[in-house]
Structures are given as C-alpha cells and as structure tokens.
C-alpha positions, 0 to 999 in steps of 0.5 A: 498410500495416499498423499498426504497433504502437509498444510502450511503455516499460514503467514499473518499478513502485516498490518502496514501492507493492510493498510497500503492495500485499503488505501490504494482500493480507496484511491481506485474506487474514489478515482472511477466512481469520479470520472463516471460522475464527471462523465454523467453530470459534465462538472469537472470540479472533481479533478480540482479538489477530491481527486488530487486529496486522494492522490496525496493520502496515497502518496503519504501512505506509500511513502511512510511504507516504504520508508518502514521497509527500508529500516526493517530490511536495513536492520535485518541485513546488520543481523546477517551480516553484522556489519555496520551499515550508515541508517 
C-alpha cells in the first residue's frame, strides 16, 4: 500500500488581505522605481509629492484592516466565550 495523499481544502484567502497585499507591492514598487529615477535624473521632487501620497494610501489601507480584524476577532471571542466584552 501506498500513501495516500489526503488534499486539503483549500482556504479562499479574504478579500481584505487581497487588498493589504496589492497595496503594499504598489508602495514597494512605487518606493524603488522612484529612488532609482531620483538616482538617474538627480531631481528629488519625488519624495515631496509621490512618495509621501503612497505612504498615506497605506497607511489608510493598514489601518481600516486592522481596524476590521479587531471587530471580527472581538465578535468571535463573545461567540466563545460568551461574555459581554465593551466594542
């Protein structure tokens, strides 16, 4: 007898982590495609306007992530728990 090889159900990734992942390959690649255009032209306008409206998308993003996991994980301890717990 061979082993038999059981596949897992795979789990959908969520939607939310989708997002957080786009955008933070979109703030690297923005981030190294301008330092290398700030290296070859010598012009630093970049870090006063593009780099900085990157960053706070990000931030925006990472932040309402969170802010979603924390209610999830809040609502699924009350289920186990079933306490009351302040939101």
């Amino acid at each position: 007898m061979g082993l038999k090889w059981i596949s897992k159900p795979k789990r959908k990734k969520e939607y939310s982590k989708i997002i957080v992942a786009i955008v933070l390959s979109f703030c690297i690649v923005v981030t190294i495609f301008s330092m290398a255009l700030m290296w070859r032209t010598g012009d630093t306008s970049a870090l006063a306007y593009l780099i900085p409206a990157v960053f706070a998308e990000t931030g925006i993003v990472i932040s309402f992530y969170l802010d979603k996991s924390k209610k999830e994980n809040i609502n699924k301890n009350k289920k186990i728990e079933g306490n009351d717990l302040d939101v």
